[in-house]
N, C-alpha and C positions, 0 to 999 in steps of 0.2 A: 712644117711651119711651126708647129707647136714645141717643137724640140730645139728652135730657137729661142724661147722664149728664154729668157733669163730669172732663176727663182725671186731675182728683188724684184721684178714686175708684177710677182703675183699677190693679189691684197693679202692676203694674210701672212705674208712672210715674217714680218713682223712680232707676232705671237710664237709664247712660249705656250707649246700645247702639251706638254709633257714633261716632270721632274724629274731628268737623268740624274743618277748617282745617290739618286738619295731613297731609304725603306719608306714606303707609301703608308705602314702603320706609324708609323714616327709622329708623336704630339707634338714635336719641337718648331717654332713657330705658328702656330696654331692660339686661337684666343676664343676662351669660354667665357660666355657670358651668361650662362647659369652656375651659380651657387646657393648650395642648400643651407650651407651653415648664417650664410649672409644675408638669405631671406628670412630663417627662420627669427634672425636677429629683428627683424619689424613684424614678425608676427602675431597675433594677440596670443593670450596664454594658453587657452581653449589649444590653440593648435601646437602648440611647442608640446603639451601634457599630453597631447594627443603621437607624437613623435617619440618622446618618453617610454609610453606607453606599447610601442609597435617595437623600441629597442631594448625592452626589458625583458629579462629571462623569466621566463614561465616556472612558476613556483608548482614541483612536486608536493603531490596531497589530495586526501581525497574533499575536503570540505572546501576548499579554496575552488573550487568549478563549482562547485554546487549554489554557493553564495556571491558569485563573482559579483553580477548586478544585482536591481530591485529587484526586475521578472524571477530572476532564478531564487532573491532569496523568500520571495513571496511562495511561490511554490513548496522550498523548501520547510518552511514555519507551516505551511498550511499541513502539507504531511506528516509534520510530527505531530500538530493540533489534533489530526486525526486516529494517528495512533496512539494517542494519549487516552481520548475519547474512546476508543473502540476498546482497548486495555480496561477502562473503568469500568463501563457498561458490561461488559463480560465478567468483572467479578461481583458486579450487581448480581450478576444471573439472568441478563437481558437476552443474553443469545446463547441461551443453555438452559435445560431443564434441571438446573442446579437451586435447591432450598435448604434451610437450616431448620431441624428441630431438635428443641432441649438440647443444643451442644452439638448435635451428630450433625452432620452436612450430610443431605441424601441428592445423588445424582439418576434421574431416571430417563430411561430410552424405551422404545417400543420398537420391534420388527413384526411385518405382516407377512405371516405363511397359512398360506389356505384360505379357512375361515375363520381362523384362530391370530390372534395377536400376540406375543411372547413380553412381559412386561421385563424389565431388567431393572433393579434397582439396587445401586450401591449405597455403602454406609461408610461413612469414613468418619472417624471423631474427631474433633475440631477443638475441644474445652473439657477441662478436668472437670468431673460429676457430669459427663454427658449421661442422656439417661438410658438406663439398660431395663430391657423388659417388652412385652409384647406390645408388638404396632399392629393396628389392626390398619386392614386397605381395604378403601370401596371402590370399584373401577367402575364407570357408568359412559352412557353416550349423552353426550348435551344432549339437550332440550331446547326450540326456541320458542315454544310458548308452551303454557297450562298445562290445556287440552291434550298435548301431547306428552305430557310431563306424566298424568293421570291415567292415558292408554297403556303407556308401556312401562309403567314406573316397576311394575312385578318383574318383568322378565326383561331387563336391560339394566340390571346392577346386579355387580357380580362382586361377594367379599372373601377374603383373603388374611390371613392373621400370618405374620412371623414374627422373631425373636430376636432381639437386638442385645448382642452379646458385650463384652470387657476386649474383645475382639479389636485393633485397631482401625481396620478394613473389614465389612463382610458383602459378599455376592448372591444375589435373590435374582431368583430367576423363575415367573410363574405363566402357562397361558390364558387369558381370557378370553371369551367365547364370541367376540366380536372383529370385526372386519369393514373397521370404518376407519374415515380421515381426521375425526380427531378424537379423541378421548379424556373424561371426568374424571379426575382422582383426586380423592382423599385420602391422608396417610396422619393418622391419627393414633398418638400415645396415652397414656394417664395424667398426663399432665396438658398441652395442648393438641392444635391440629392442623396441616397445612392443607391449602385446596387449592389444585389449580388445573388447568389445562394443555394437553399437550398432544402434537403431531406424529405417530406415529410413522416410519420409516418403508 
């Protein structure tokens, strides 16, 4: 009975349910109604610069990522501030046992072996008529008060004399008889005298 039926009887006969003859990628008849060029045309400008931006070629370099924006260029400034700062303060002599007498720049370090400390002190001349002639050294341990200033003041200062040559560079190298964390010295010429304190290694 069904194989009577005739296909116009059946509802959907009517419908094209399938495009014979034709490639199914094919755009031709087909209707876009997005466009980007045509939106960007009412755009505000915030977004057009913002499209600009996404189709522009990326400049080789290296300061050009560093400073792209504010964040990166705020960083950027702050880190040179700082090594600018750190450069200074280091020829200050803020982070180095580095001091000037009469013309010479004297650099000094300490190593701790045993019970004994090895002092090191270079001389390097820095100024024509730097002065040449005996430096006497007092090497001591602080003191934080008087009283203790007075017990030990005999037997915790230890001196030392060398001779400061026409030499450009010269290298001192003596031990003192202590084995502490920080240490007193004076290094005193004929003319003045430098005092200061320093950490042993």
């Amino acid at each position: 009975m069904d194989d009577e039926l005739n296909s116009e009887d059946r509802p959907n006969s009517n419908y094209k349910l399938s495009n014979t003859g034709q490639n199914p990628s094919s755009e031709e008849g087909l209707t876009f109604y997005y466009n980007r060029e045509r939106r960007l045309e009412n755009a505000p400008q915030s977004v057009k610069d913002l499209y600009k931006k996404e189709t522009a070629k990326p400049r080789l370099g290296l300061l050009g990522p560093l400073i792209a924006d504010k964040p990166r260029r705020a960083i950027f400034f702050v880190i040179i501030f700082l090594c600018i700062l750190i450069f200074a303060l280091s020829r200050l002599g803020f982070f180095d046992n580095t001091y000037s007498l009469d013309g010479n720049k004297i650099d000094v370090s300490g190593k701790i072996e045993g019970e004994d400390t090895f002092i090191i002190l270079k001389k390097t001349i820095e100024k024509e008529g730097a002065y040449i002639g005996t430096i006497e050294i007092v090497v001591s341990i602080p003191v934080k008060n008087e009283q203790e200033a007075v017990s030990v003041e005999d037997q915790q200062v230890y001196s030392h004399k060398i001779l400061f040559t026409s030499d450009k560079i010269q290298m001192f190298s003596f031990p003192v008889p202590f084995n502490v964390k920080e240490l007193l010295m004076v290094i005193q010429s004929e003319k003045s005298t430098v005092k200061f304190s320093f950490k042993p290694e």
